[in-house]
N, C-alpha and C positions, 0 to 999 in steps of 0.2 A: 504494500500500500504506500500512497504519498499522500503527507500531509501538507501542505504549502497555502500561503495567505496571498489572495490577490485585490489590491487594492487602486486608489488613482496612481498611486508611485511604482506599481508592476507588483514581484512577488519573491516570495524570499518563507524562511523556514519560522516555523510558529513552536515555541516548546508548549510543553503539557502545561505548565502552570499558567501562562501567559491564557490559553485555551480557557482553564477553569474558571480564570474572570472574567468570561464571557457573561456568567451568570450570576455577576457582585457585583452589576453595573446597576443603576435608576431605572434603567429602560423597561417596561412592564413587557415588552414581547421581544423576543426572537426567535426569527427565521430560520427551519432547518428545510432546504430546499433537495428534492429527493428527482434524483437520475432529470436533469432538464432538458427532455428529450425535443420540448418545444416550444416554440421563442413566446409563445403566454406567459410562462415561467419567470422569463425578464421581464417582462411587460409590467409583472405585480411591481419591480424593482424601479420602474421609471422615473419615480420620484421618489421623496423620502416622507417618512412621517414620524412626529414626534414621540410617539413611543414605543415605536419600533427601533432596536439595537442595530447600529450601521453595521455591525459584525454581521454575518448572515455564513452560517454553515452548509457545507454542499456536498453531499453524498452523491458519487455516480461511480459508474464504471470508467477506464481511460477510453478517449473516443473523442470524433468529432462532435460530438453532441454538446458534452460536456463544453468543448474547447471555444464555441459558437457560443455559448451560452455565458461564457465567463469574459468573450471577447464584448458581448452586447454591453452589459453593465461595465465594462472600459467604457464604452464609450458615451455610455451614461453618464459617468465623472470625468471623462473628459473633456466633456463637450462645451460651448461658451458659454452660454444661455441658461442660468440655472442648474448648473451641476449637481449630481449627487455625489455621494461619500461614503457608499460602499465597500466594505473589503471581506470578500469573499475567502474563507476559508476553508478550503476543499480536502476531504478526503475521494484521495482515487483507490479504488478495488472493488475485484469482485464482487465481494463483501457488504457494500457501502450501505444497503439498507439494513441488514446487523447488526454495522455498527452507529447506526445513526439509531436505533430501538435501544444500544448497549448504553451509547455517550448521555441522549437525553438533554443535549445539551442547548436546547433551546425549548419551546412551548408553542410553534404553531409549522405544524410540514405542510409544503407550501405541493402539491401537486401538478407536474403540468408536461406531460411526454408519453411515453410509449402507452397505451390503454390494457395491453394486453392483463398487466399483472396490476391493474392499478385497484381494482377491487382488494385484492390481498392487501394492497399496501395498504387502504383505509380500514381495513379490520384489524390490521396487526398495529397501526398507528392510534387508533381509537382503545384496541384495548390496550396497549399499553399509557394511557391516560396521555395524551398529546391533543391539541387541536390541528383539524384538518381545513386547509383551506384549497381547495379541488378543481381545477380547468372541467369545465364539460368536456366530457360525459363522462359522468364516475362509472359506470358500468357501461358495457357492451355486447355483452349476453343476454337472453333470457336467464340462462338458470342462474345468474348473480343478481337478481333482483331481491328472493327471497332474502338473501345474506345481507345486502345494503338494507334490508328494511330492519332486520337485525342490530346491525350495525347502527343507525338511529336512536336505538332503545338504548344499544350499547353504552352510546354518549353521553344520553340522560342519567344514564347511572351514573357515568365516570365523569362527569359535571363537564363534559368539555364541548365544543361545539363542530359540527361537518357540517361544512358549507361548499356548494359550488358555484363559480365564478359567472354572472347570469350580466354578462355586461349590455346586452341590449335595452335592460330596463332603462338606462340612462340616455339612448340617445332621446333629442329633443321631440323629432316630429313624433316617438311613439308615445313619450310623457303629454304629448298634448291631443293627441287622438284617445288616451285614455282618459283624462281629464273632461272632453269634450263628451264621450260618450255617458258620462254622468252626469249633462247639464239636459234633463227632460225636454227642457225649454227649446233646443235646441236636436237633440240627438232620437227626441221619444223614447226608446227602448230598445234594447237589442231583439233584431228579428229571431224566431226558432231557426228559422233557413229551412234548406233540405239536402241530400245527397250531392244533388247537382247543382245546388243553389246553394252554399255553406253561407249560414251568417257572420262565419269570421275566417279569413283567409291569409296566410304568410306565405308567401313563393321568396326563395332564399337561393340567387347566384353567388357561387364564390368559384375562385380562381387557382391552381396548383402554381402557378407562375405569379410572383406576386412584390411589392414593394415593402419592406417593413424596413419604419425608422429612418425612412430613405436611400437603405441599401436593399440590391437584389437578394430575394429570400432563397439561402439553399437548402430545400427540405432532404430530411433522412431518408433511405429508400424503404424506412419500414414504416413510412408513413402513407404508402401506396398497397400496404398490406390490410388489408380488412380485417385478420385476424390479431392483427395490432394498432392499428388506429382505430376500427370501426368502420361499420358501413356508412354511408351517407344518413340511414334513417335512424339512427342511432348518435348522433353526432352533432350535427349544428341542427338538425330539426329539435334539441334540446332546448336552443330558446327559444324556436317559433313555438313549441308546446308550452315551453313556461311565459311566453308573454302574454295566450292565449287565456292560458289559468287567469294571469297578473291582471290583463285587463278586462275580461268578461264575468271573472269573480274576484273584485278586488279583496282581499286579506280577509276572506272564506275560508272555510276546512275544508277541504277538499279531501277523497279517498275513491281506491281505484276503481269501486264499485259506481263513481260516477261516470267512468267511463264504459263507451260501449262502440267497439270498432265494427266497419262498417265494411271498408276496402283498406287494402294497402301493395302496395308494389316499388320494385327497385330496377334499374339497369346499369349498364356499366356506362364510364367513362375511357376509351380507346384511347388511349397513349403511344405515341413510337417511340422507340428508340435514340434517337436523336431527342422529342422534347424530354425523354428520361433524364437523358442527362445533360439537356440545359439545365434542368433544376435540381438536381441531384451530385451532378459532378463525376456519373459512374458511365462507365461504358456498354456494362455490360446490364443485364436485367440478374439481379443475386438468388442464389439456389429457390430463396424461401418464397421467389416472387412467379418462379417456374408453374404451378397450377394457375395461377393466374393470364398468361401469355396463350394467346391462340394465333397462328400465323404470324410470329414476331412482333405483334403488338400487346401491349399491357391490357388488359381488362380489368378495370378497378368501378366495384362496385356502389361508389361515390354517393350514388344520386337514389332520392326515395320518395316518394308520395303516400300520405294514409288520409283516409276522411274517416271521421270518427265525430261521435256526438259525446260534448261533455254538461253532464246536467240538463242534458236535454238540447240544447244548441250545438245547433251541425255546424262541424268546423272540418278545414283543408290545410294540412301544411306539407310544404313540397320542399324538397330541397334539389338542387343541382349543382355537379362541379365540372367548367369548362376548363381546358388548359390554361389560355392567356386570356384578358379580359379585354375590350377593344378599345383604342388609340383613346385615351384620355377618359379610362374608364377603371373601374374595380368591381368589388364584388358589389353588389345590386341587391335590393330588400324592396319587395312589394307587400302589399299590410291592404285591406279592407275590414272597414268592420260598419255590419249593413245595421241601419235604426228604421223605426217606425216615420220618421221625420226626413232622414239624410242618413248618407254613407261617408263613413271617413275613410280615406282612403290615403295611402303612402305609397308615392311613385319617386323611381332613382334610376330613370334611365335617361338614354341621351340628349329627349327632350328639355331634361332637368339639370344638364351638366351631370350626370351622374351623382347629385346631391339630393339627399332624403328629403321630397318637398310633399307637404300637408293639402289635398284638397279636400272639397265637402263639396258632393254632388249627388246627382236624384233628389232634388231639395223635391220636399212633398206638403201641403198642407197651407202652403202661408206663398206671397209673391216676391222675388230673388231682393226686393227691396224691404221688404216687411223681414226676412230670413235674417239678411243681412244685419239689419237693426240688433237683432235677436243674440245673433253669433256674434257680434262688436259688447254687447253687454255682458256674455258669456265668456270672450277674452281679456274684458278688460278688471273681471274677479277673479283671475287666475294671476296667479303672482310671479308674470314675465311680462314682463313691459314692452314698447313698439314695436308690437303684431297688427302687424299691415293687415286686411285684405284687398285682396283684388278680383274682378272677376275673371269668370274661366270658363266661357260659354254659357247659355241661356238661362242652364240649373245647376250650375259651377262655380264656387267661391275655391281661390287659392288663399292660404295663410304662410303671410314673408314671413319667415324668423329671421331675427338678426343674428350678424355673425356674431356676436358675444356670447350666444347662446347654443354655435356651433364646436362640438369637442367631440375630437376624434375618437376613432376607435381605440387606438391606442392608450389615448386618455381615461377611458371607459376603466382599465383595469385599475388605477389608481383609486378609482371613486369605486369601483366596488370594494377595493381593500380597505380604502376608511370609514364605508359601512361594515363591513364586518369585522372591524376593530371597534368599531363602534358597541356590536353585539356582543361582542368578548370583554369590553369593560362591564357591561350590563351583567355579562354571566347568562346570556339568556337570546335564543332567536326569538321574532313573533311568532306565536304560537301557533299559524298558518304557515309557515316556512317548512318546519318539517314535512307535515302531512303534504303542503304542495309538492316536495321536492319526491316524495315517494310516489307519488301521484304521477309525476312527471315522467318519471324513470318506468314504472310501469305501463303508461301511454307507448313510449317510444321500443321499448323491447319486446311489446306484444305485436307491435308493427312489424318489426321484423321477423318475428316469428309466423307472423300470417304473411309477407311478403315471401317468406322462402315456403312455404307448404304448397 
């Protein structure tokens, strides 16, 4: 094994004692970050916060994983603009999640890489009394759902907290498509929908070729393995299910006897060889990726659709992954949520600049000038200031957000880490968090279970 401290000044040798006052410092949390198979991992780290220890311990095997991952946060402290001041203390082996259960040396494992084993890791973290803070999707089996609902109860007992990383709740246009669909006045009520008609709808593009931080992202090749990342409907349809919960039953109990699937299906995404290893760096396609190749291309099971009714309201979330995203473009989020009144709706394609823009369309009941009135009285008791409307065809209001109130994605994980430090000073999630989250995980691996039958 190596033990070595990397910090803004590089890296150099750490002794044992030095190590043990990691834990004699003021700081009420530290970070034990476990094999960071994927740049989310950094992402927690992109800022700093005040009581969070800048020491942050790192458990991985030797690897480029590891090496990408300790390179991101360089360049987090090195950067001009607000630097951070991290110094990463790394054990490399084998071994590393042994000894990161042996050392103990911090109180929250930070989650965020290969899927395969990552259930074990939240059962063996939780019992051994640690806080987990988990990149979606904590699971990606059916038979690991039983065990994570386990594992919940687990936590309760050993007083600590399992969270996973749900950074969609933060962006803008979906905090105000939620907000809106609770103004009667304006939204009426969420329709039941139908099969073919869902009252609430997420279609989710993302991209294998991609920008993070403003360098090109080089993913792992076992991030193209399904039996290590996950399939597509197991995966990022984890927040189109949790925003669905979030916004059609805001902080409800939810359980999985609310739900009741309907359809679901999966297909691949076709990769060559050449975009292999533009984003990869490998030449060749690796042993473990062999069942997956047909005709010398990759078949990656990426992409997934299920329609399912929750509580009674028929809902649709799709997800897709294309290679590269088009010329001044990225991954893409489309959102409806149909009311008795109006539909909100979230468009991000080209029309839009590829930015998450708010309409309100099918206006029903009242004339686009009476609406209007209606939905300006409606924005302007929401606590975000100069939101424009404009019109958008005959039964179509757009809503400007301003840029102050646009924060990236990127952004996103910071702000979910200071909520759930937020819940770790409390000692306590809202009492709708667990049940949704079991709720959730439930939703998404019964999909794929009826996808592959």
């Amino acid at each position: 094994m190596i033990l070595s401290s990397c910090g803004s000044g590089g890296s150099g040798k750490r002794n044992s004692e030095e190590k043990d006052k990691l834990m004699e410092s003021s700081y009420n949390v530290k970070l034990l970050t476990v094999d960071p198979g994927h740049f989310h991992a950094a992402l927690v780290q992109k800022t700093m916060y005040p009581q969070v220890s800048p020491d942050v311990m790192v458990y991985a095997p030797e690897g480029p994983d590891l090496e990408q991952h300790l390179g991101r946060i360089s360049s987090y402290n090195s950067r001009t603009d607000n630097p951070t001041n991290w110094n990463e203390i790394v054990y490399r082996g084998p071994d590393f999640f042994e000894k990161m259960l042996s050392e103990k040396a911090g109180n929250v494992v930070v989650l965020s890489g290969n899927n395969r084993k990552k259930a074990s890791y939240i059962s063996s973290s939780i019992e051994a009394g640690l806080n987990v803070l988990a990149d979606k999707p904590m699971i990606i089996r059916p038979e690991d759902w039983p065990g994570l609902e386990a594992d919940f109860g687990k936590a309760a007992e050993k007083g600590v907290l399992l969270y996973d990383i749900m950074t969609e709740r933060f962006e803008i246009t979906t905090i105000l498509q939620k907000l809106l669909s609770q103004k009667p006045e304006v939204f009426g009520t969420l329709v039941p929908g139908t099969a073919g008609d869902p009252a609430v709808s997420k279609v989710s593009v993302h991209h294998f070729s991609k920008l993070v931080s403003g360098t090109p992202l080089q993913r792992p090749a076992w991030f193209f393995d399904v039996e290590q990342q996950g399939e597509g409907i197991v995966d990022v349809t984890t927040h189109l299910v949790d925003l669905i919960q979030w916004e059609c039953f805001p902080e409800q109990i939810l359980s999985p006897s609310d739900v009741k699937l309907a359809t679901a299906k999966r297909w691949p995404t076709i990769i060559t060889k050449e975009e292999f290893r533009g984003v990869t760096g490998m030449d060749e396609f690796p042993e473990y990726l062999g069942k997956d190749v047909k005709d010398g291309k990759l078949h990656v099971y990426s992409n997934g659709e299920m329609i399912y009714q929750l509580k009674g309201i028929w809902a649709k979330v799709s997800v897709t992954w294309d290679f590269m995203p088009p010329a001044g473009g990225g991954d893409t989020h489309y959102s409806v949520m149909r009311g008795s009144l109006c539909d909100l709706v979230i468009r991000q394609g080209a029309e839009e600049a590829y930015v998450p823009t708010l309409y309100v369309e099918n206006i029903k009941g009242s004339t686009l000038q009476e609406f209007t009135g209606k939905l300006r009285a409606a924005l302007d008791s929401l606590p975000y200031d100069s939101l424009v409307i404009e019109n958008s065809g005959s039964k179509a209001l757009k809503v400007n957000i301003p840029q102050k109130y646009r924060v990236s994605h990127e952004e996103h994980f910071g702000q979910v880490t200071e909520r759930f430090l937020e819940y770790l000073e409390a000692g306590k999630l809202p009492d709708w968090e667990v049940p949704g989250m079991i709720t959730k995980y439930y939703t998404t691996t019964s999909a794929l279970k009826m996808a592959k039958q």
